[in-house]
C-alpha positions, -999 to +999 in steps of 0.1 A: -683+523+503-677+504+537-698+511+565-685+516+600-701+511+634-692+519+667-716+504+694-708+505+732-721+480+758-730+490+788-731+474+824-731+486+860-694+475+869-679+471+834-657+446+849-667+413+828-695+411+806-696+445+792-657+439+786-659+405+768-688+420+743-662+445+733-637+423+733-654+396+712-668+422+688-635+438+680-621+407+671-650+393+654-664+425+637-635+440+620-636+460+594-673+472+596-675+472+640-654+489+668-665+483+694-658+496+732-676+496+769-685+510+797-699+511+832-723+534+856-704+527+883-676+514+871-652+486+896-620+501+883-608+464+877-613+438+850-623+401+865-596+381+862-622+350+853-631+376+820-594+375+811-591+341+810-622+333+789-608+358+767-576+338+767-591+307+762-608+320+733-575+333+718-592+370+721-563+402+730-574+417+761-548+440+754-559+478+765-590+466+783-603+488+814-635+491+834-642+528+829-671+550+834-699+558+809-695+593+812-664+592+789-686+586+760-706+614+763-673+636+763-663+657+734-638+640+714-658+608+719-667+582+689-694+588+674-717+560+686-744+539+665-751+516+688-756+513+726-762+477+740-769+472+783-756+437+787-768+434+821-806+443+842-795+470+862-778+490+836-807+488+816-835+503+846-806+532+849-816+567+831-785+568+807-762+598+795-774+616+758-753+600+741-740+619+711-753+610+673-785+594+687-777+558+683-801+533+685-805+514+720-813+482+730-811+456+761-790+425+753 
């Protein structure tokens, strides 16, 4: 039986390092991790500089978008296993309840 995990990582924008940990775990984690992100306040725009390290690294950055946390507490949302705050501020925010209780951590 293969086990699957979805984790999120969180930042305040979710414009660049939020973004490149999902992007790196997608294409690193496959078959057992999907990975996806998201932001308190999110910019609305990906860095460019994040796209290009992406690139470099021969990573898609295909259907990445800085978007807000709320829409992982959502019904309909993943199921999530992990939760990961990439940067300081995230991680001294009060979070959403995120549904399935996944275990949280600051990166």
């Amino acid at each position: 039986m293969e086990v699957h995990y979805n984790v999120l990582f969180l930042c305040t924008g979710n414009s660049a390092r939020s973004i490149m940990a999902e992007a790196i775990l997608n294409h690193k984690g496959k078959p057992a991790f999907t990975a996806y992100s998201a932001g308190s306040h999110p910019s609305g725009t990906v860095r460019p500089e994040a796209l290009k390290q992406l690139e470099m690294a021969r990573i898609s950055a295909s259907g990445l978008r800085s978007k807000n946390w709320d829409e992982f507490g959502r019904a309909g949302a993943p199921e999530l296993h992990f939760v990961f705050t990439v940067c300081d501020n995230a991680a001294k925010e009060t979070c959403p309840l995120w549904p399935g209780q996944p275990m949280t951590a600051h990166w």
